[in-house]
MARMI-171748 format. One record per atom (N, C-alpha, C): residue in three letters; x, y, z; atom name. Coordinates in Angstrom, 3 decimals, m for minus. Atoms other than C-alpha are relative to their C-alpha. Layout:
<pt type="Ala" X="X" Y="Y" Z="Z" atom="CA"/>
...
***
This chain:
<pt type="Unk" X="m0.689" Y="1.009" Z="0.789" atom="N"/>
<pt type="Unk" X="123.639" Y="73.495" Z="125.136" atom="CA"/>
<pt type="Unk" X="m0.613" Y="m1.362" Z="0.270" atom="C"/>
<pt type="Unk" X="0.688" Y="1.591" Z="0.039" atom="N"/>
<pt type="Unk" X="122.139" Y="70.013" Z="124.703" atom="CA"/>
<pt type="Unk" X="1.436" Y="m1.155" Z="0.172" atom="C"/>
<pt type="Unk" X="m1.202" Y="1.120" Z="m0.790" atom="N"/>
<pt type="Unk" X="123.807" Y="66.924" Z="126.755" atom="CA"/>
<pt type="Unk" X="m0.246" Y="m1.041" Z="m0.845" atom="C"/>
<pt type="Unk" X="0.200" Y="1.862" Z="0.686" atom="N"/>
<pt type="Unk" X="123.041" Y="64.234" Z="124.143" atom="CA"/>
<pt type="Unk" X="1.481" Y="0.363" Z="m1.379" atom="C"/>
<pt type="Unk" X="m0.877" Y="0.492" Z="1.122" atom="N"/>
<pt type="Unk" X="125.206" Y="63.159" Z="121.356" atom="CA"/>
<pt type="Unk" X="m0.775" Y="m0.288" Z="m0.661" atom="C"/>
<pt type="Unk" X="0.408" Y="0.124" Z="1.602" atom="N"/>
<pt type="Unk" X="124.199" Y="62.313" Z="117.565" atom="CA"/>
<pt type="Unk" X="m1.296" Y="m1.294" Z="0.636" atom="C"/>
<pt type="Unk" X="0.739" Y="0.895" Z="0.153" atom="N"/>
<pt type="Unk" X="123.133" Y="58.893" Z="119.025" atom="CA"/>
<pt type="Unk" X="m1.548" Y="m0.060" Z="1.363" atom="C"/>
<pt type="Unk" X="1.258" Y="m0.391" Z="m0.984" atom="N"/>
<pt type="Unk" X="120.723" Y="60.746" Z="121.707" atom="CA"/>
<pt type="Unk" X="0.428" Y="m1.025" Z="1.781" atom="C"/>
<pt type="Unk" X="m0.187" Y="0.295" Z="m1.530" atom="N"/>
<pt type="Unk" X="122.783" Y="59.090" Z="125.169" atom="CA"/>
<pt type="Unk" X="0.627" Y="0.928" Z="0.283" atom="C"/>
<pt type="Unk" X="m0.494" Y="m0.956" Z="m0.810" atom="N"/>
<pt type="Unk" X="123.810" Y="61.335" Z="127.521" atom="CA"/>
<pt type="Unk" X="1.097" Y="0.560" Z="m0.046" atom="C"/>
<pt type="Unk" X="m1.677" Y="m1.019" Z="0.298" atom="N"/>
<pt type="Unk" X="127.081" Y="63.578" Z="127.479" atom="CA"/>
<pt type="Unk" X="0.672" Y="m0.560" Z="1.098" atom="C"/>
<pt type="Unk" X="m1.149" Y="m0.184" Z="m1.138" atom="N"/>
<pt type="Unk" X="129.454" Y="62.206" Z="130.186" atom="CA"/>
<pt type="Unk" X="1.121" Y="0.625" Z="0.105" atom="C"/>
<pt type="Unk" X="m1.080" Y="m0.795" Z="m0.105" atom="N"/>
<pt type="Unk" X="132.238" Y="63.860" Z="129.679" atom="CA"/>
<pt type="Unk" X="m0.271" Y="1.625" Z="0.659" atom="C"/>
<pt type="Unk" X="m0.145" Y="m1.599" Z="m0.936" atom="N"/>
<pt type="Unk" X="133.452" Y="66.795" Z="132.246" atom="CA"/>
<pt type="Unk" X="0.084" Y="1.343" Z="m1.054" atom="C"/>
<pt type="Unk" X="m0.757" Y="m1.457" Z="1.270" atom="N"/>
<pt type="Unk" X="134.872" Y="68.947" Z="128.960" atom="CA"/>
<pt type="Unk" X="0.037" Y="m0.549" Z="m1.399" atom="C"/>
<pt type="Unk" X="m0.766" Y="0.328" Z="1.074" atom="N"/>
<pt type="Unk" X="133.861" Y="69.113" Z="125.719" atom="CA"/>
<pt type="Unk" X="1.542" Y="m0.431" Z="m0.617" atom="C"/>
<pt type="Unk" X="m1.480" Y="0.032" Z="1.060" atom="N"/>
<pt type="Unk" X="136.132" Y="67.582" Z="123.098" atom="CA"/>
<pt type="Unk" X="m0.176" Y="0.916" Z="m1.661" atom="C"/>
<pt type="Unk" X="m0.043" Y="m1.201" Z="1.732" atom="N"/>
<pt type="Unk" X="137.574" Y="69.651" Z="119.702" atom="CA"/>
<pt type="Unk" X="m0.089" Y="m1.153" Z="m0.742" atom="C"/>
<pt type="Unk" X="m0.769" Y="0.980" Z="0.813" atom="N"/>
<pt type="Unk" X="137.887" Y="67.392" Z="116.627" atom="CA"/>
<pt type="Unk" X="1.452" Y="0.990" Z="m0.423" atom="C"/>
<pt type="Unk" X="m1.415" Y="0.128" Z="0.659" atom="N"/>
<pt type="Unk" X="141.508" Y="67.291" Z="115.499" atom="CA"/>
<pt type="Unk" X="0.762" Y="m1.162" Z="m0.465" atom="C"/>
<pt type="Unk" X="m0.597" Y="0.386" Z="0.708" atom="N"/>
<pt type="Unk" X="143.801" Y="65.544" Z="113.157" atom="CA"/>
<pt type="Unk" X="1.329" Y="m0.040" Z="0.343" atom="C"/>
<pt type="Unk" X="m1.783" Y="m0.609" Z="m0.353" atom="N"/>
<pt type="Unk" X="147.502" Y="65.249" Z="114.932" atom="CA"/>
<pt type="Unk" X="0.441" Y="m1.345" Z="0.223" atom="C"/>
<pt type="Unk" X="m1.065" Y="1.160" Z="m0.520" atom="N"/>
<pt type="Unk" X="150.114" Y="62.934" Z="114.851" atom="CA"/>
<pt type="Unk" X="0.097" Y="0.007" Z="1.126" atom="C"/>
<pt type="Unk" X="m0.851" Y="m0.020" Z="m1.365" atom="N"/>
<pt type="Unk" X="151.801" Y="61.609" Z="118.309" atom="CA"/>
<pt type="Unk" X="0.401" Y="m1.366" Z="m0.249" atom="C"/>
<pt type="Unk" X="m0.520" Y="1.005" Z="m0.291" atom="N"/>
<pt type="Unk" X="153.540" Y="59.162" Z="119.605" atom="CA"/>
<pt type="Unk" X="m0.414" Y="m0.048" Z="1.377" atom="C"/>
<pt type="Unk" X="0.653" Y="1.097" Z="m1.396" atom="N"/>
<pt type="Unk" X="152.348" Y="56.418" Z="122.644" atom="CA"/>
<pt type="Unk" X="1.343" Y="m0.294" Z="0.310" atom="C"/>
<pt type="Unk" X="m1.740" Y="0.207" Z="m0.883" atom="N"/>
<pt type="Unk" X="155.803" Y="56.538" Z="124.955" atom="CA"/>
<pt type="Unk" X="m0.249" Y="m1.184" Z="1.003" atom="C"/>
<pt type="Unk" X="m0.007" Y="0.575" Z="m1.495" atom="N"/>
<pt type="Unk" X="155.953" Y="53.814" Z="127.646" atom="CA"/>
<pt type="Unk" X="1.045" Y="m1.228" Z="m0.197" atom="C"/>
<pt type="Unk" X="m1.174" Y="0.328" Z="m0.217" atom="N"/>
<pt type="Unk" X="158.126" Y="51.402" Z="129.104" atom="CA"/>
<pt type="Unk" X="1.550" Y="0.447" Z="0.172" atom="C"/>
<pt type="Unk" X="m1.128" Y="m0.754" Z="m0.721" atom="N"/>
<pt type="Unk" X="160.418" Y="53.848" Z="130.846" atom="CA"/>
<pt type="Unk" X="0.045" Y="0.858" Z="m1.362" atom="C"/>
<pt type="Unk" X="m0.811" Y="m1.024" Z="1.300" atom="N"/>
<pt type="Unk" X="160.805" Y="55.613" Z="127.074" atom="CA"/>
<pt type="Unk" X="0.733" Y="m0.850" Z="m1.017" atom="C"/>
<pt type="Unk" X="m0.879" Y="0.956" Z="0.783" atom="N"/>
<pt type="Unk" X="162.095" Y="52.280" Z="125.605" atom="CA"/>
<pt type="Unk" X="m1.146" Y="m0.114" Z="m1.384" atom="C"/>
<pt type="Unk" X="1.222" Y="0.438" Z="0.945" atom="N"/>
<pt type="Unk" X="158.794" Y="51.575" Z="123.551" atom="CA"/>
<pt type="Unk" X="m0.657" Y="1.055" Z="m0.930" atom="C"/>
<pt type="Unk" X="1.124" Y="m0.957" Z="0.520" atom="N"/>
<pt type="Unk" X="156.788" Y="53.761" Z="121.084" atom="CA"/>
<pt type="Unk" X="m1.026" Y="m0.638" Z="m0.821" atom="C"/>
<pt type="Unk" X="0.643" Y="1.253" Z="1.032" atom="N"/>
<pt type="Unk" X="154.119" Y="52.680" Z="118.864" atom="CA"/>
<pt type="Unk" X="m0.760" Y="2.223" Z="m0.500" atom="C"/>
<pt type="Unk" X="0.666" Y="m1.200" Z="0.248" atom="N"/>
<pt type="Unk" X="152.376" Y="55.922" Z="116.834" atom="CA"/>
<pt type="Unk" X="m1.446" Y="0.134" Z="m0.150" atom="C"/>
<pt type="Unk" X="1.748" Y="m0.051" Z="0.158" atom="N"/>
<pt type="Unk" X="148.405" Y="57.155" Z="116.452" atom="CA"/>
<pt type="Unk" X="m0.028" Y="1.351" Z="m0.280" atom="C"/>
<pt type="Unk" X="0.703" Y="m1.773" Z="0.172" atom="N"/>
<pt type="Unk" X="146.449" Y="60.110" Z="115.515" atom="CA"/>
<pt type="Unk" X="m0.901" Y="m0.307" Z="0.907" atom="C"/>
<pt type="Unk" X="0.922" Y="m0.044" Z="m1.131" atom="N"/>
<pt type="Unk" X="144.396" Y="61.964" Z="117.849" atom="CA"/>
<pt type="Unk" X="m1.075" Y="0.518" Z="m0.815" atom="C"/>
<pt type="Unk" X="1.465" Y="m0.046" Z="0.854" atom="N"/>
<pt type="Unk" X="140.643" Y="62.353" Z="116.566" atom="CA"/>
<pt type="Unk" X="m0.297" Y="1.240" Z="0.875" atom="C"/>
<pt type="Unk" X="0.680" Y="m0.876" Z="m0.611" atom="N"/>
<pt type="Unk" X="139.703" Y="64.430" Z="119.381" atom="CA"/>
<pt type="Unk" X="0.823" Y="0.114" Z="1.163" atom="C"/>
<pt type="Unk" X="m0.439" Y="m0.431" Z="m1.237" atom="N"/>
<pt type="Unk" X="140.968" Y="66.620" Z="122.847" atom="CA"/>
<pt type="Unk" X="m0.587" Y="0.921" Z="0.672" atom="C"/>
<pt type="Unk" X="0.981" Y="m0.824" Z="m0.698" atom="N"/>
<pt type="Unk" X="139.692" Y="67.900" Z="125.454" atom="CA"/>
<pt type="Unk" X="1.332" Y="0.659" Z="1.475" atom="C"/>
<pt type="Unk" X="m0.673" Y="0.046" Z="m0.879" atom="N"/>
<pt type="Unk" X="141.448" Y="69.525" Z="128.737" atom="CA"/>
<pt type="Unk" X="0.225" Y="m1.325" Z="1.014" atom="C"/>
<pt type="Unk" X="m0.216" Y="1.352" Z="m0.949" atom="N"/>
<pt type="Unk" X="141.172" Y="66.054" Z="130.804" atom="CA"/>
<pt type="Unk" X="0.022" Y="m0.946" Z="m0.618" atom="C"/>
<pt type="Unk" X="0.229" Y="0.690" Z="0.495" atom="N"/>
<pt type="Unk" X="141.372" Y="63.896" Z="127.911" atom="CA"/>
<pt type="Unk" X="m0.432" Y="m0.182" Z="m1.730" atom="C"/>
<pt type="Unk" X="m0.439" Y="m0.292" Z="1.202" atom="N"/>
<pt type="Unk" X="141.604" Y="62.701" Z="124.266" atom="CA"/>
<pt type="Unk" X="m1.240" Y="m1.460" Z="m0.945" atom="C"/>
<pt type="Unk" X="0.651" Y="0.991" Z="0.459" atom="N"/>
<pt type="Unk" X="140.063" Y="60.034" Z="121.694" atom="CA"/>
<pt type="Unk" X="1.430" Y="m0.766" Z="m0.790" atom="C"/>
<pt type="Unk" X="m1.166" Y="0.870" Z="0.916" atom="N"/>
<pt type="Unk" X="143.277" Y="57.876" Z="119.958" atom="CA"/>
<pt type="Unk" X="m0.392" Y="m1.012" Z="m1.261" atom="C"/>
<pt type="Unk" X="m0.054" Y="0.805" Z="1.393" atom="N"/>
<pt type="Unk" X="143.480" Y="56.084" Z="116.648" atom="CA"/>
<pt type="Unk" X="1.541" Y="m0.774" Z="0.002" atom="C"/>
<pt type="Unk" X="m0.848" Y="0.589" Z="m0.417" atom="N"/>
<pt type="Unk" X="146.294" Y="53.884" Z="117.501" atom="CA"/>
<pt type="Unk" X="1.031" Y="m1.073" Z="m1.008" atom="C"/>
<pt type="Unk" X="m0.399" Y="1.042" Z="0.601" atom="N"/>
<pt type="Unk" X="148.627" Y="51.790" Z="115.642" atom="CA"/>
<pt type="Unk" X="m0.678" Y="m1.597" Z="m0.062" atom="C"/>
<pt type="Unk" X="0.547" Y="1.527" Z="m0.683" atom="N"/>
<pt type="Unk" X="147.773" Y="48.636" Z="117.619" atom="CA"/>
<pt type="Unk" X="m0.648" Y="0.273" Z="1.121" atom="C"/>
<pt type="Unk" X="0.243" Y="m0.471" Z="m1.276" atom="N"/>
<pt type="Unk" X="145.167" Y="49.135" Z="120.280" atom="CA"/>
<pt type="Unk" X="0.180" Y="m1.040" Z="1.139" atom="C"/>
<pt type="Unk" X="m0.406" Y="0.816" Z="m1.041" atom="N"/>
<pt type="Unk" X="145.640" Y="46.145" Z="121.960" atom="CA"/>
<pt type="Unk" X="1.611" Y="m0.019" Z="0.395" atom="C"/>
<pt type="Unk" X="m0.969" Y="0.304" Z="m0.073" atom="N"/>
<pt type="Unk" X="149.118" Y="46.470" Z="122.185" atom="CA"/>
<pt type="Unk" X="0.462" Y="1.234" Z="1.114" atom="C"/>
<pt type="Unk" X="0.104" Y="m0.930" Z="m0.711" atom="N"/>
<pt type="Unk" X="148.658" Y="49.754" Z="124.013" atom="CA"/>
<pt type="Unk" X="0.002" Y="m0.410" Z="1.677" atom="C"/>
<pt type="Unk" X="m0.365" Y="0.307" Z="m1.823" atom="N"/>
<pt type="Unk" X="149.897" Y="49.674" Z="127.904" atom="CA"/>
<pt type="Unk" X="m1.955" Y="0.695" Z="0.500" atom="C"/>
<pt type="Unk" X="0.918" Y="m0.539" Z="m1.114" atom="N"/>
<pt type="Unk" X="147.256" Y="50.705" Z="130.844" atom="CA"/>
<pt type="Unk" X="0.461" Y="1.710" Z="m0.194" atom="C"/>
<pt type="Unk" X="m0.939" Y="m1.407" Z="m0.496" atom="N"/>
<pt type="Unk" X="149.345" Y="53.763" Z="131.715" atom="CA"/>
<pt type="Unk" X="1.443" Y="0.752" Z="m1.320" atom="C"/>
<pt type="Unk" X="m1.022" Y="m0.804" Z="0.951" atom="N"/>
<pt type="Unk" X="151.650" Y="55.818" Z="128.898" atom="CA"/>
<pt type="Unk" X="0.576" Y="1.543" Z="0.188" atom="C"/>
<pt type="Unk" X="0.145" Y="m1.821" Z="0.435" atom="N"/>
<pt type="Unk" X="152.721" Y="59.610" Z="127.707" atom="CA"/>
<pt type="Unk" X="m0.168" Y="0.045" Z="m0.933" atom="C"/>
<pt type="Unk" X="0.201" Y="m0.155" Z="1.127" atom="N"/>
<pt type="Unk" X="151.116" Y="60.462" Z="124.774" atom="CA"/>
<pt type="Unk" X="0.995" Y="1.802" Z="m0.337" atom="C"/>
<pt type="Unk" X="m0.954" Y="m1.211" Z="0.795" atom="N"/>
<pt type="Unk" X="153.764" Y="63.027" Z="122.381" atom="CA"/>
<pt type="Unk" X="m0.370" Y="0.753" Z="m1.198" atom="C"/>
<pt type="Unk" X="0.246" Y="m0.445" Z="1.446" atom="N"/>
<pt type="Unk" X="151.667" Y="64.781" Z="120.146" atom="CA"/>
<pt type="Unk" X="1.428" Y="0.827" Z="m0.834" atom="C"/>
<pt type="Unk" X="m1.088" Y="m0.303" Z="1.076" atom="N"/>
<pt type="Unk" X="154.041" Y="65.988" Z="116.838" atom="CA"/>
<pt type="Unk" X="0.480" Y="1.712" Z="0.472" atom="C"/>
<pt type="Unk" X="m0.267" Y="m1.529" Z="m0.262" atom="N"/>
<pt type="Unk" X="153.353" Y="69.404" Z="117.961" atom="CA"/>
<pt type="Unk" X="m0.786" Y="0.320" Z="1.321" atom="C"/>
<pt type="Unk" X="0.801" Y="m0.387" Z="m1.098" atom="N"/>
<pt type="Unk" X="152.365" Y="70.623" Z="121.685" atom="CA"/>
<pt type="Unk" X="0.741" Y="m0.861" Z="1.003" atom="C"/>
<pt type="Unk" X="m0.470" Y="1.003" Z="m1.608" atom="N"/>
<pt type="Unk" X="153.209" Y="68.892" Z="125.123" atom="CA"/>
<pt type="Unk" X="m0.222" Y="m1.037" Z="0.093" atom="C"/>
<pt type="Unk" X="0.639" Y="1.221" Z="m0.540" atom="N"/>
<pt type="Unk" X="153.269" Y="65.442" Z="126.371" atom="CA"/>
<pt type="Unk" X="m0.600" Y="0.189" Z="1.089" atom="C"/>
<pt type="Unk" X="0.873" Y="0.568" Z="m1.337" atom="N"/>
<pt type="Unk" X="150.711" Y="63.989" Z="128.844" atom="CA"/>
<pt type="Unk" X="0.429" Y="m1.370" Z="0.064" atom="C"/>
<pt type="Unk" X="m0.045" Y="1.855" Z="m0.863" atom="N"/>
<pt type="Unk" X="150.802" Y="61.196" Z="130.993" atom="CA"/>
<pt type="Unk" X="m1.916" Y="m0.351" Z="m0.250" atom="C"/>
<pt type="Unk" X="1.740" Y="0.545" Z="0.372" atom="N"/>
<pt type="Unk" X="147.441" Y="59.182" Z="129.842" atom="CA"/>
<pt type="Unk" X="0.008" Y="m1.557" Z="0.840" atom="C"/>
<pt type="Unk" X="0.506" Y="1.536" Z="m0.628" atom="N"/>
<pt type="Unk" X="145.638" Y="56.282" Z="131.467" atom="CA"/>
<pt type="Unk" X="m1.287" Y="m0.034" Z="m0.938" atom="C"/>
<pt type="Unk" X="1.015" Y="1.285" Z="1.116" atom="N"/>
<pt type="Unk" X="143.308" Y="53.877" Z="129.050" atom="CA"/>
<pt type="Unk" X="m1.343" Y="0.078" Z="1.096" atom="C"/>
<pt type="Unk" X="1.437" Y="m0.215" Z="m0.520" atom="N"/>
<pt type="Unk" X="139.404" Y="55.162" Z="129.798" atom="CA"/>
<pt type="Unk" X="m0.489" Y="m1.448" Z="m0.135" atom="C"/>
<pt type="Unk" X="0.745" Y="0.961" Z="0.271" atom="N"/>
<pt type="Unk" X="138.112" Y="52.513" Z="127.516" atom="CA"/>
<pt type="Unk" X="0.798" Y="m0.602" Z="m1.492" atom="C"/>
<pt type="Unk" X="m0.472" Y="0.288" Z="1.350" atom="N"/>
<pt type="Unk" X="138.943" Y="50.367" Z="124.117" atom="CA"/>
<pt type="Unk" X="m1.207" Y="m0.244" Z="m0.713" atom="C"/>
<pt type="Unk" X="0.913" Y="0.533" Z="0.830" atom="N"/>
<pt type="Unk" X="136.416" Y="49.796" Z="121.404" atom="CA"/>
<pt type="Unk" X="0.215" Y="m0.008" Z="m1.700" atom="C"/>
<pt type="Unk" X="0.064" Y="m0.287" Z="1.035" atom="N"/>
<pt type="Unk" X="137.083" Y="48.867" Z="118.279" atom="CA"/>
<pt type="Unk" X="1.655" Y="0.030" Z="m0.153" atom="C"/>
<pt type="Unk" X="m1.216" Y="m0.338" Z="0.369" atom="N"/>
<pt type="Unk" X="140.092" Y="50.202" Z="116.723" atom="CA"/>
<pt type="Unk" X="0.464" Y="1.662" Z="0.999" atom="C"/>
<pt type="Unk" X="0.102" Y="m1.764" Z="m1.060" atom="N"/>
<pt type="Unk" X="139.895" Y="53.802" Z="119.134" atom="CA"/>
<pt type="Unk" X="0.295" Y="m0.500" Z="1.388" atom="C"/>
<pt type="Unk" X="m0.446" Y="m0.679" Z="m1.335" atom="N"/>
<pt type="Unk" X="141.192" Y="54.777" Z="122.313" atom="CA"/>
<pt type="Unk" X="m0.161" Y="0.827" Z="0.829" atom="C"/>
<pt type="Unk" X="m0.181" Y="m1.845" Z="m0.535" atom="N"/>
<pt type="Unk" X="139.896" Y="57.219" Z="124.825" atom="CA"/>
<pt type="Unk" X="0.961" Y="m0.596" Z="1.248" atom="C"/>
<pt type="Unk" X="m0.933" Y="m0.183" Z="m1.076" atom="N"/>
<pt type="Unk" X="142.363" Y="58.314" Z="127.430" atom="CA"/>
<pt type="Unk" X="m0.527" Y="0.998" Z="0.942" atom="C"/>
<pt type="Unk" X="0.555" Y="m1.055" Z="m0.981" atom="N"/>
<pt type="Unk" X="142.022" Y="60.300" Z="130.893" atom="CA"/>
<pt type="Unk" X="1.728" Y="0.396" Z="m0.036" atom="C"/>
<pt type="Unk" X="m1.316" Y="m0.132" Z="m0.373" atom="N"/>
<pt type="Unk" X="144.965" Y="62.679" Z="131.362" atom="CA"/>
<pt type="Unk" X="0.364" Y="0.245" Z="1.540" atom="C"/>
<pt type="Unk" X="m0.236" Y="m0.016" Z="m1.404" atom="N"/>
<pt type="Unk" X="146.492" Y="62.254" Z="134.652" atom="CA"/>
<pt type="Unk" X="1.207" Y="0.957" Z="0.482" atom="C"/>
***
């Protein structure tokens, strides 16, 4: 399997990601707060987000996809309008 990506830098990631298309909801502030996003992509340790507001997005959350389990996520990186997360 080849470690590059489309734009030919290196693969960091521990685990492929799938593409997918899923609602969730961004939980934090004890469960008081939500804000919603789709997820672009998941992997077992981690996801790509499409976010309502990314700046508005905490450090630390639980992401609720529509269908499947919550995770507890921590904010990899921001760029743009996207979100990757590590799940902790």
């Amino acid at each position: 399997m080849d470690s590059t990506v489309d734009t030919g830098t290196p693969e960091r990631r521990r685990t492929s990601r799938r593409r997918v298309l899923k609602g969730a909801l961004i939980v934090f502030q004890g469960g008081n707060c939500t804000m919603r996003c789709q997820i672009l992509n998941i992997s077992e340790t981690g996801a790509l987000l499409l976010p309502t507001d990314v700046f508005l997005c905490p450090k630390e959350f639980v992401l609720k996809p529509d269908v499947g389990q919550p995770r507890n996520c921590e904010v990899a990186w921001r760029k743009g309008t996207n979100l990757a997360v590590r799940f902790v």
